[in-house]
N, C-alpha and C positions, 0 to 999 in steps of 0.2 A: 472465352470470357475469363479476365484474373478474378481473383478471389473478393478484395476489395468491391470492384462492381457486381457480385454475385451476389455479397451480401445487403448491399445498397438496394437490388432489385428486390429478395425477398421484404427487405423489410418495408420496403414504399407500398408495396402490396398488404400487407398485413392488415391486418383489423384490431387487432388486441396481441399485446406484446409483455411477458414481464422482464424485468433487467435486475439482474441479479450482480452483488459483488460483497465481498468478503467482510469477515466480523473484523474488530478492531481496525473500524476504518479507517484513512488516511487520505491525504488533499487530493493524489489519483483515482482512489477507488469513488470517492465519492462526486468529486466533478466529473469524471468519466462516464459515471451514472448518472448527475441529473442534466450534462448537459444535452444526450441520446434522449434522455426522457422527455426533455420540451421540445426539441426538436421533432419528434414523433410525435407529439400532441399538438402542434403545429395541423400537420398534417390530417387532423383529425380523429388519430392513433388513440386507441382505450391503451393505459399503460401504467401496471403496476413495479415502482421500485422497490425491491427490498434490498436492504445488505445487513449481516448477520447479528451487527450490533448498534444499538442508536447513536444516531451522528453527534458529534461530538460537539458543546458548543462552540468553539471557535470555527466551524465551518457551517452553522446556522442560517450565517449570510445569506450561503446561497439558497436563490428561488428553486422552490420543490425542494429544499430538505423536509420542509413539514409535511410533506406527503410519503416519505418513504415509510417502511413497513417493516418486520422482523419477520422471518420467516415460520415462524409460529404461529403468524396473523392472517398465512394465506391460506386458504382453504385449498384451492385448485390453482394450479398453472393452467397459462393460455396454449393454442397448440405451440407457440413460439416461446422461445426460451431465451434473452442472451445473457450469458455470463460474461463481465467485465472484470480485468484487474484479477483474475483470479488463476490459479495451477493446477486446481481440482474443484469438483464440486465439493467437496467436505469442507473448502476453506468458506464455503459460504453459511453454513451452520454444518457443524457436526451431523450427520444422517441426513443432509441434504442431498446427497448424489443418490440418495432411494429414491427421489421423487422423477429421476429424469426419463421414468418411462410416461409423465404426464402429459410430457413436450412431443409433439409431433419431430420438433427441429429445432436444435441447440446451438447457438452462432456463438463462437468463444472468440472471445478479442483479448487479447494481453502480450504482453510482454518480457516477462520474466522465463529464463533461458531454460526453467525447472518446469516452464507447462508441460500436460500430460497429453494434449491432444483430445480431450473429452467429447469434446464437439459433434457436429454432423460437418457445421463449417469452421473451420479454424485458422482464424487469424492471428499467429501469433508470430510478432517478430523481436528478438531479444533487440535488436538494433536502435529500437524506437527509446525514444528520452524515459516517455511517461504513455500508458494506457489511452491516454487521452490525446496524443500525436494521432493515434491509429483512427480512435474517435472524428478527427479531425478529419482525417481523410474521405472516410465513408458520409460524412455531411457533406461534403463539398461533393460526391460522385452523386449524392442524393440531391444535388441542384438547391440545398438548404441554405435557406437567407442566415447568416449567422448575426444576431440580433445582443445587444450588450448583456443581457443576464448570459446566454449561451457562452458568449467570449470571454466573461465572466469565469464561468467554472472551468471554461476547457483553459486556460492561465493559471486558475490556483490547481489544478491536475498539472501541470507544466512546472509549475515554479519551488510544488514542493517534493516533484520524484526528482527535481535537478539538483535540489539545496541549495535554492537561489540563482541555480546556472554555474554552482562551482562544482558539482561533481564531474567525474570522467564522462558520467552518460550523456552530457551537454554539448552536441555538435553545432558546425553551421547551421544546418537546416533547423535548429531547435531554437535557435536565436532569430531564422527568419519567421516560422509561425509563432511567436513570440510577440515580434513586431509584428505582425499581420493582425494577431490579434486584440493588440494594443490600437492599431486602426481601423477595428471594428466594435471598439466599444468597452474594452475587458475594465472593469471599474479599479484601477489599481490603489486608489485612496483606499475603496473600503478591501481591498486588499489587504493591505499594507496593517490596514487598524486591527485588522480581526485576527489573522496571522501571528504577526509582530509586535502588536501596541497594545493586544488587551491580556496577557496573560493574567491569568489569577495567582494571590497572592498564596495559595496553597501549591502553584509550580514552582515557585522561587522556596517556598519552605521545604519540598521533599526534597528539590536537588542540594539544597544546602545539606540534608543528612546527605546526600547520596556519594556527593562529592567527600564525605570523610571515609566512605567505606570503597575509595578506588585503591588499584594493588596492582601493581604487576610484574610482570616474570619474564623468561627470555632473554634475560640480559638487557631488558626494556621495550623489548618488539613488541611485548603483548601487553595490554590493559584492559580492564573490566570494573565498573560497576554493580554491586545488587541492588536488590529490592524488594524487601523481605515482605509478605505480606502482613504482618502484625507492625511494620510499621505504613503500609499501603490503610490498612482499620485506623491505626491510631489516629493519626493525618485526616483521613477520610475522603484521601486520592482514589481518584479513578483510572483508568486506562490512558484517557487522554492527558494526564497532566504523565506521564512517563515519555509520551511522543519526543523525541530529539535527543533522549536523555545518552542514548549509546556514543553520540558525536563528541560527548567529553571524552571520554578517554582516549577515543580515536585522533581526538585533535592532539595530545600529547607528543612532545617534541622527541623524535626516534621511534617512537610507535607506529606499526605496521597494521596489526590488527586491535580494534577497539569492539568491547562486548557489552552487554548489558542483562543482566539475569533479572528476571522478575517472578517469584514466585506466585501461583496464581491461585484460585480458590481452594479451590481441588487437590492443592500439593504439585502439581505440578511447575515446571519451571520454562518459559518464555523466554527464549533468548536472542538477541539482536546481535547481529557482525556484521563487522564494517571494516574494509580493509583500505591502503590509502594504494600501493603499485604491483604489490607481487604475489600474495596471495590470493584467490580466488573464493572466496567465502560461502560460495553458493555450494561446491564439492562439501566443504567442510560440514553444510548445514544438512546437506544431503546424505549424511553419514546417522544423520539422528531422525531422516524420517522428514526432512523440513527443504528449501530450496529459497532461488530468488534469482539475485544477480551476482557478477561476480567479485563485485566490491559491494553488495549490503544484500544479506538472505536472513533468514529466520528460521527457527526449529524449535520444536516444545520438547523436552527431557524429562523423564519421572526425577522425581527431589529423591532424599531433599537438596535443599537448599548446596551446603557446600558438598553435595560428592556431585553435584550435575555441574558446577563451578570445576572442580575439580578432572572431570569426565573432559569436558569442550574444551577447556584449556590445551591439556595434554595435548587433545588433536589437534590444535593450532601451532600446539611447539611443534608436532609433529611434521608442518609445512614451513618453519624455518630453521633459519643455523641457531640455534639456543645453545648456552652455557650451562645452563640449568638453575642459575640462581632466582628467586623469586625477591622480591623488595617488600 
C-alpha cells in the first residue's frame, strides 16, 4: 500500500479530524486547509481547522474560512491529527508540538525540502508546486466529488505557492491540475478579484515607504527591503499587507537573491529569501534556525533591526562571487 492511499484510508474512516497549518498564513496553507476540511465534512467527518494566525482578508473568500480556529481556542485534539503546509509543529503556534501526545496519529502533508518528518505518516514531497497538489491527490484516492468551492481553494493553494505559474516550482503536471481544476468549477473571477483587484490602500502606502529603504550589495546580486516595526504601528499594517513584498527586490535587474526583513513584536526579525537560478535559499535560511525551498525559505533572527540585516546578508555574499561593494 503507498503512502498516499494509506493515508486516504485512515482518514475516510475517521470520525473527528483536526487540520492544522501554520501562523502567518498564505494562499497554500490556507486552501490546502479548508479545501481537506469540506471534503471530510462531506463525508460526514466532525473537523476542526486551526492554523496559527487569522486568515487574512483577502483569502476570506474562501468557504470555511469563518470556521477556522487559533490554536489557543482548542481545548483537546481529536485522536487524528493532520498538519498541512507545515516543517514542524512549532510553525503552527509556538509550543504547539507539546500538544502532539493528544493525537493518537499525525498525517503530515507538505512540501517544503526543510520538513522534519514529525508525523506517524508523512507525506512530504519537495517536488509538488504547492501543499495543495498533494491535497489533490489524496481526494481523488478518496473517490471525492471535487465540487467549485473545493476547486476553489485547491487553485488559489496552486496559483499563489507558483506566483501565478512563473516560478521554477511550476511543472507540466501543475498546469494540467490547474486545468483540471478550472473544469471542475475553481471560481477564477472571484479569484482574480480578491487576490489581485482588491488590495488595500494601506499595501500600496507601506511599500511606497518600503521601496525607499531597498539597498544592495554584491556588486548587485543581492537586494533587500525592511520593515521596521514603528513604521508596521504608524501605518497600522498587518502581516498581511507585507505578503509579496520580498518579490521587489528580487525582481531587480542582475539580482540573484532578493530579501525582505521585517521586524516583529517582540524584536525579533522575520525574514523572506527569494533566489531567481543559483542560489539555494532554503541552506541559507537553515543556517538561522528557518527552511523552505530552494528559491524562497524563511527564518526569524533576534534584532535588532540592522545587525540581523547585516548578519543574512553576509551569508548570502557568502554563496556568491561579490566584490564587496554595497550601493
Amino acid at each position: 500500500m503507498n503512502l498516499v492511499t494509506a493515508i486516504a484510508e485512515e482518514l475516510a474512516r475517521a470520525r473527528e479530524v483536526a487540520i492544522a497549518s501554520h501562523g502567518l498564513p498564505d494562499g497554500d496553507c490556507i486552501g490546502s486547509t479548508l479545501a481537506l476540511a469540506a471534503a471530510l465534512r462531506r463525508r460526514g467527518i466532525g473537523v476542526t481547522t486551526i492554523i496559527g494566525d487569522p486568515v487574512p482578508p483577502m483569502y476570506r473568500f474562501l468557504p470555511g474560512s469563518e470556521k477556522v480556529v487559533l490554536p489557543q481556542e482548542v481545548d483537546s485534539l481529536p485522536p487524528l491529527l493532520v498538519v498541512v503546509d507545515c516543517t514542524d509543529l512549532e510553525r503552527v503556534r509556538e509550543g504547539f508540538g507539546e500538544r502532539r501526545r493528544e493525537a493518537q496519529l499525525i498525517i503530515n502533508i507538505d512540501h517544503h525540502v526543510s520538513n522534519s518528518f514529525f508525523g506517524h505518516l508523512n507525506l512530504v514531497d519537495p517536488g509538488a508546486a504547492a501543499t495543495g497538489e498533494l491535497i489533490y491527490g489524496i481526494l481523488k484516492e478518496m473517490g471525492t466529488e471535487i465540487d467549485a468551492p473545493i476547486a476553489t481553494a485547491l487553485y488559489t493553494a496552486l496559483v499563489t505557492d507558483t506566483g501565478s505559474f512563473q516560478y521554477e516550482n511550476c511543472r507540466a503536471g501543475t498546469l494540467r491540475m490547474a486545468a483540471e481544476l478550472m473544469d471542475l468549477g475553481a471560481d477564477m473571477q472571484l479569484i482574480r478579484e480578491f487576490l489581485w483587484e482588491s488590495k488595500p490602500l494601506l499595501s500600496f502606502r507601506l511599500l511606497a515607504h518600503v521601496l525607499s529603504t531597498l539597498s544592495l550589495a554584491c556588486g548587485g546580486k543581492v537586494a533587500w527591503v525592511v520593515i521596521s516595526q514603528e513604521v508596521m504601528v504608524r501605518l497600522g499594517a498587518g502581516p498581511e499587507h507585507v505578503e509579496g513584498l520580498v518579490n521587489y527586490p528580487r525582481s531587480v535587474a542582475g539580482v540573484e537573491v532578493g530579501l525582505a526583513f521585517r521586524e516583529l513584536e517582540d524584536g525579533m526579525i522575520k525574514v523572506a529569501l527569494r533566489s531567481k537560478k543559483r542560489v539555494d535559499v532554503n541552506e541559507i535560511a537553515g543556517l538561522f534556525g528557518g527552511g523552505g525551498h530552494k528559491r524562497a525559505a524563511g527564518c526569524t533572527v533576534p534584532g535588532p533591526l540592522e545587525a540581523a540585516v547585516e548578519k543574512v546578508v553576509r551569508a548570502v555574499e557568502a554563496r556568491l562571487d561579490c566584490d564587496g561593494r554595497i550601493y
